[in-house]
C-alpha positions, 0 to 999 in steps of 0.5 A: 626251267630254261633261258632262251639266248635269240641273237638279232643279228640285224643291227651287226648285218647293216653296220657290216654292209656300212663299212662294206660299201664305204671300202668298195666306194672309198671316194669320200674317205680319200677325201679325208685322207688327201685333206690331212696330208695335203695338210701335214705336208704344206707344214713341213714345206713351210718349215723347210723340212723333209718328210723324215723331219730334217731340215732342208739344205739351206739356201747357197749365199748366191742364191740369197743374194738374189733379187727373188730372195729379197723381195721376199722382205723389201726392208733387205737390200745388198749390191754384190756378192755377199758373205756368208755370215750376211746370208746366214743373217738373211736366212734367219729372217724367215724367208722360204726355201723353194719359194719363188712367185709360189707357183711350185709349192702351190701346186701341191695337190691331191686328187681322187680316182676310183680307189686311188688317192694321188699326192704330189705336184702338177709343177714339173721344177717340184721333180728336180728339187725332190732329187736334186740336179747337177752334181747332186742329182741323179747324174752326179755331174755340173753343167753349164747354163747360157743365156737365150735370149740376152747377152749375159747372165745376172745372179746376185749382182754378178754378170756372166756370158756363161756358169758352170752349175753344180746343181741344186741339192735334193730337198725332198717334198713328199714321202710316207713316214712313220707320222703320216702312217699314223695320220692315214690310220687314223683318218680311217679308223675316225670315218668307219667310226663315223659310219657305224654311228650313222648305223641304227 
């Protein structure tokens, strides 16, 4: 008497050139992968946090003086320079660091070439927020700003022929922590799952 064991190999053959072909043309799965952390990252913008959670320098009381800050709720209005206690009232009413007309942080994106998956920014200003200007950028040094085509500069109700600047602190945009890590391993792990369902 004897058991006879035939191992069929077929179904593993055909589930292992699935997953096969999904590596050496991972277009679709890039996709996937771009989708979730184009996501993930919009959030932390929205919040006014870095890729490691923290939150973002705020905004100087100059800066929320201005007339972009404002109008970010018309129902806010102020001549002059502000105190910091007001701009810190300001700053509760949610308005968004780094948001202008929403040119920048609007041209988040992702793109997909062959076998790579690029994240990041098409707007050039995204460089200098990420690793800040001026004294607390990469050159560690103030400068000066004139106007270039009027007679003064005008900032939070104050007019200037010339500022010295001290730059704009680093708010970082993009990274890779220990989060999207797991986010990017998931995403994989859920599309090869999907691939060897489709197997039959």
């Amino acid at each position: 008497m004897q058991f006879t064991i035939e191992f069929q190999a077929d179904h593993l053959a055909r589930a292992m050139e699935a997953v096969r072909l999904e590596i050496a043309t991972p277009q679709q799965m890039l996709g996937s992968l771009g989708e979730s952390l184009l996501r993930v990252n919009q959030e932390r913008h929205d919040q006014g946090l870095a890729p490691d959670g923290t939150k973002w320098k705020e905004a100087s009381p100059m800066t929320i003086g201005s007339a972009v800050w404002k109008s970010q709720d018309d129902s806010f209005r102020k001549n002059g320079q502000m105190s910091l206690a007001t701009a810190k009232k300001v700053q509760e009413k949610k308005r968004r660091i780094l948001y202008d007309h929403g040119d920048m942080l609007g041209s988040f994106n992702y793109q997909v070439q062959g076998t790579e998956l690029k994240l990041g920014f098409s707007d050039q200003k995204a460089v200098w927020h990420h690793f800040g200007t001026g004294t607390y950028g990469p050159k560690g040094a103030a400068y000066t700003i004139t106007p270039k085509k009027a007679k003064a500069l005008a900032f939070g109700g104050l007019f200037r022929n010339r500022v010295t600047h001290p730059g704009i602190p680093a708010r970082q945009l993009v990274g890779f922590p220990s989060s999207d890590q797991r986010l990017v391993a998931d995403v994989i792990e859920d599309h090869l799952t999907a691939v060897l369902n489709r197997v039959r």
